[in-house]
N, C-alpha and C positions, 0 to 999 in steps of 0.2 A: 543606502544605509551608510553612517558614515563608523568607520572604525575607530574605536577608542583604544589606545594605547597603555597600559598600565605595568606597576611595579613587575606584573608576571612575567614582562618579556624578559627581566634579568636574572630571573629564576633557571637553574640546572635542569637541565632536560635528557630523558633518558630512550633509547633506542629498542625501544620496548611497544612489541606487536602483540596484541591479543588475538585469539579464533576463534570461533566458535561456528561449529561442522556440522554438518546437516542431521548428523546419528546424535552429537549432543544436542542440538537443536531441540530434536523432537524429543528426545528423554526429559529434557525440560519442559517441555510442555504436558507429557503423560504426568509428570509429576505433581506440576502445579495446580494440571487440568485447565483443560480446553476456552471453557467458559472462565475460568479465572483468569487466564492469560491474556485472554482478549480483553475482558473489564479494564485489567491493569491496564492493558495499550490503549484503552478509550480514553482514561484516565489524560495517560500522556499527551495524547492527541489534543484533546479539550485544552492542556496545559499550554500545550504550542500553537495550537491555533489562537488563543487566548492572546498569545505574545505577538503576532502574524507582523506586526509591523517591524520587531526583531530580526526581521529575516531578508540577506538577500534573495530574491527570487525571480526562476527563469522558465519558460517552456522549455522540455526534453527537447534532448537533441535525438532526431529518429533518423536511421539508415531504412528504408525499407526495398522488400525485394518480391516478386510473384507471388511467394507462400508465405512472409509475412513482414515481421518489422526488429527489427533490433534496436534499442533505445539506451542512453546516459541520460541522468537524472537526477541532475545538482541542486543544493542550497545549502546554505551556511546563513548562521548568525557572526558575532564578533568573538565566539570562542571554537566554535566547530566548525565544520564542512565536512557534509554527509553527500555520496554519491550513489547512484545504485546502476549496476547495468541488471539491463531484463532484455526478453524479447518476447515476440508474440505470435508462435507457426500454429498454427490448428493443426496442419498436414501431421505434425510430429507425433500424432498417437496410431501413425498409420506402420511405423517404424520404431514405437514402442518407447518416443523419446516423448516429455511434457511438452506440454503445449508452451507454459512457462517455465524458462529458467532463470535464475536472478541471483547476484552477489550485490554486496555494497561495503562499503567501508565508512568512518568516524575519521577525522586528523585534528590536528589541533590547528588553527588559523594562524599561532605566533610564529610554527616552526613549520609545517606544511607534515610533520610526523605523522604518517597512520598509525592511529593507535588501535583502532578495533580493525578488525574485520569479518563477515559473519556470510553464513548462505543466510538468502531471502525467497529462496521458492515455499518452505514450508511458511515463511513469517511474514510474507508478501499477502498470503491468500488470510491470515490473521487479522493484517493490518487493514485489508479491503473489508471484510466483514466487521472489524473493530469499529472503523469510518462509518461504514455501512448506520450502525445503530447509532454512534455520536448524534448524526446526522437528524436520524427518525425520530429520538427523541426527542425532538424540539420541530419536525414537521408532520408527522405521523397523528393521527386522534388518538389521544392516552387511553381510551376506549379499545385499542387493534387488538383482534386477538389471533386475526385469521389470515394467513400469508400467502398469496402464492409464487411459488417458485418456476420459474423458465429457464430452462438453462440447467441443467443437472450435473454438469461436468468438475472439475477437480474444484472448483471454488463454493459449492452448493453445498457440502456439509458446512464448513464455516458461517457462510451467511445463515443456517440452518439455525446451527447452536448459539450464533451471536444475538438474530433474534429472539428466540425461547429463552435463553438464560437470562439474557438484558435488558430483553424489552415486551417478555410475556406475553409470546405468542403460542396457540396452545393449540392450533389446527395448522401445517403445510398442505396444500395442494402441488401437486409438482407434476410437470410436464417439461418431456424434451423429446424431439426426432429422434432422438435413439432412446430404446426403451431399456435396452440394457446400462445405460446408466439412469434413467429412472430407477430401474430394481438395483441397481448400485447403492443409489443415495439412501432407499427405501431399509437397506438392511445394514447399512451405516448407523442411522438413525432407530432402528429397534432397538438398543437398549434403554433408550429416551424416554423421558414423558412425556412423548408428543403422539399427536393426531397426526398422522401421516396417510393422505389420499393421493393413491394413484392414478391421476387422469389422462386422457385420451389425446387432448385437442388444449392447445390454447386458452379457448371460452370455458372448458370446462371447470378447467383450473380457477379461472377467473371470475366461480362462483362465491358470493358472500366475501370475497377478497376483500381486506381494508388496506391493505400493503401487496403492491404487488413488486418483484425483485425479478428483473432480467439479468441473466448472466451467459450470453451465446459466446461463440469464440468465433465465428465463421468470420473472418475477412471481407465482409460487405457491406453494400448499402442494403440494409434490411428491415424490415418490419415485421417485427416480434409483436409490438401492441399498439394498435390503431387505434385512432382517435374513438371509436362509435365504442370501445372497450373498454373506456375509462369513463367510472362515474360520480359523482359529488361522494366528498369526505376521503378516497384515494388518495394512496401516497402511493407516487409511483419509486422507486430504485432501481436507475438505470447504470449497472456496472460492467457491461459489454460493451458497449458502444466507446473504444477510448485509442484511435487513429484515424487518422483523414482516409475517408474508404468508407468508412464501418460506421455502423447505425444500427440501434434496433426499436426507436421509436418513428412512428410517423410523425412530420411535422404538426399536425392538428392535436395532439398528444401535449406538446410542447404550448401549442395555441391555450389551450382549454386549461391549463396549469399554470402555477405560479412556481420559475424555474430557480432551483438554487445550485451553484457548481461551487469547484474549490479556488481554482485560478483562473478568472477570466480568461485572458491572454491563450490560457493551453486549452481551455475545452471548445472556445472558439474554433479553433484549429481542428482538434479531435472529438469530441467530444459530438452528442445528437446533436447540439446546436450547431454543427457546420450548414447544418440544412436550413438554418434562418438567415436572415437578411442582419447586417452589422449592430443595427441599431435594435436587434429586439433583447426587451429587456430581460435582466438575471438580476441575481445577490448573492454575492461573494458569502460562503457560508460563515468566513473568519463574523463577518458583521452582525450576524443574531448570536454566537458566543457572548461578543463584545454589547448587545444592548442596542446597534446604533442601528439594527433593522428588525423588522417584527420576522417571525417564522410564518406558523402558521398562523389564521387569525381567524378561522371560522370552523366549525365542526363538518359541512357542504364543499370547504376550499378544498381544489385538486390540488398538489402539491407536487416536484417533482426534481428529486437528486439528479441530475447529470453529472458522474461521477464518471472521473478517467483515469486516477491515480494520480496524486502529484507529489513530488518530492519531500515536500515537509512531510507526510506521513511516512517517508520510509525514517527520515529524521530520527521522531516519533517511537518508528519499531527500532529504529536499532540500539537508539540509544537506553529504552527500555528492555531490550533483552541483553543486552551489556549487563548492566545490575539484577538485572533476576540471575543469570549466568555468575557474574558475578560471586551472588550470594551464594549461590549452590555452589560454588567452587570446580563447575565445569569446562572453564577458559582454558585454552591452549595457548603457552606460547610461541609465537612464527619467528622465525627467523626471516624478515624481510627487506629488511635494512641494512647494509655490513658497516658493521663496527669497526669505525678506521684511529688507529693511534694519532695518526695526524687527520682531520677531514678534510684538507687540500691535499692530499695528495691518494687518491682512489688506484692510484695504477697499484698502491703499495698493495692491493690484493692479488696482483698477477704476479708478485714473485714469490721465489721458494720460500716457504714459511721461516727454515734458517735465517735465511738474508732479509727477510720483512721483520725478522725481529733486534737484527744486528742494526739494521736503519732507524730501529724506533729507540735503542738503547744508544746509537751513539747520537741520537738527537735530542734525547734527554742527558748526555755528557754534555752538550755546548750549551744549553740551556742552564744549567749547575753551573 
């Protein structure tokens, strides 16, 4: 991408941090509600994927270690640059810590200033569920009414309410190896208008299913749904599977489907497709936005998101919760930058405030 330069670089620039903290976070979202939150961020997403060639774009950069992964997670267009660190321990609800945690930040590209910065653990699991439906809408049969859920852990109500609200699902089926967050997710979801079914097994779940939505955490190579489990008119959503390690389709899953991911380059990498050979084929999801590839194309066609997370969505949420934040008048502002009377000369913070101001005044004397 090449940078375009404009009148804005001669423009006044101000040293001005915005917040936005995990307690206002969520007050913003109790307020606007759950399902309108997400809408809005679909919205966004749609917006930016729409523009996908605006953007430079890179695979995360991942640290990882035994129990799990730590990742940065860059892109920028020609005005912004949005980053996000996250990481990804399953172990950490054994010591009471999330599985995910996630910050990110907004700068401006002319001056390198951060001007937002925001937690993304609550708005991370918005933005994957927000994806979630962009997605389904265009590969799902508009006929789906019946979902089921794998994976019940901190991301399953989201994906829960993203589908019911957005995309009129009217039965869950939900299964997970631990049942106590089955009954988690099952009394999350009572105040709902939803069909909510507690099942046993896997297959269970995967009765009458026209969507089916994996969301494991375990750090492996795994197989959650086997190929002999998926059947014509299925859309599969796979949101677990998103580091080198970790899987939770079988390759024949991937065979029997027509795969769509968000950035080639990273799901290769991460994503269920590490288990195929180089050359098997995918579609960059930006390209059914855009007209220049078909989605779905038959009512029988298996379908199948390989979703890992990628940078332009966190984009997407932040820049979108900027302005609802924004609007609502819930922004904090950080002190993160220090405000230097001269900005060559930085040590002026290390002296006595008397003497830091004696230097700024008699340098505004020889300057007069």
């Amino acid at each position: 991408m090449t940078r375009k330069h404009t009148a804005r670089d001669a423009a006044p620039h101000h040293l001005e941090t915005f917040f936005l903290s995990p307690t206002r976070a969520a007050e913003l979202v109790r307020r606007t509600g759950v399902v309108e939150t997400m809408r809005g961020m679909a919205q966004a997403l749609e917006e930016d994927f729409g523009r996908w060639q605006d953007f430079e774009k890179s695979a995360r950069t991942a640290n990882h270690s035994p129990h799990g992964v730590i990742e940065l997670m860059p892109v920028s267009d020609d005005r912004e640059f949005a980053f996000k660190y996250v990481n990804g321990h399953p172990i950490n609800t054994r010591s009471g810590l999330p599985t995910v945690m996630a910050f990110g930040a907004l700068a401006s590209v002319d001056t390198g200033m951060p001007e937002f910065i925001s937690e993304l653990t609550l708005t991370t699991a918005l933005r994957t569920a927000a994806t979630s439906v962009m997605v389904a809408r265009r590969l799902a049969r508009p006929d789906s009414r019946t979902m089921a859920l794998i994976g019940n852990g901190a991301q399953s109500e989201f994906q829960a309410l993203a589908f019911h609200g957005l995309l009129g699902i009217r039965q869950l089926r939900l299964y997970d190896v631990d049942p106590a967050a089955t009954r988690k997710l099952a009394a999350n979801l009572a105040p709902h208008a939803l069909e909510v079914v507690c099942c046993g097994s896997t297959d269970e779940a995967l009765r009458g299913a026209d969507i089916v939505t994996t969301v494991t955490a375990d750090k492996a190579y795994a197989t959650i749904l086997g190929g002999h489990q998926v059947v014509p008119g299925m859309h599969v959503n796979a949101v677990g599977g998103d580091c080198p390690g970790k899987t939770e389709l079988a390759a024949e899953v991937l065979r029997k489907g027509r795969v769509f991911v968000e950035y080639e380059p990273q799901t290769r990498i991460e994503g269920d497709l590490q288990q195929m050979p180089a050359d098997f084929e995918v579609t960059e999801f930006w390209r059914v936005l855009r007209g220049e590839a078909p989605g779905r194309t038959s009512a029988t066609q298996i379908t199948v998101f390989d979703s890992v997370g990628f940078a332009l969505e966190d984009y997407s949420a932040l820049r979108y919760m900027r302005a609802l934040a924004g609007a609502a008048g819930v922004l904090e502002r950080l002190e993160l930058i220090p405000e230097l009377a001269d900005p060559k000369n930085l040590y002026a913070l290390l002296q006595p405030p008397v003497a830091a101001e004696s230097a700024v005044a008699a340098r505004m004397a020889v300057m007069a």
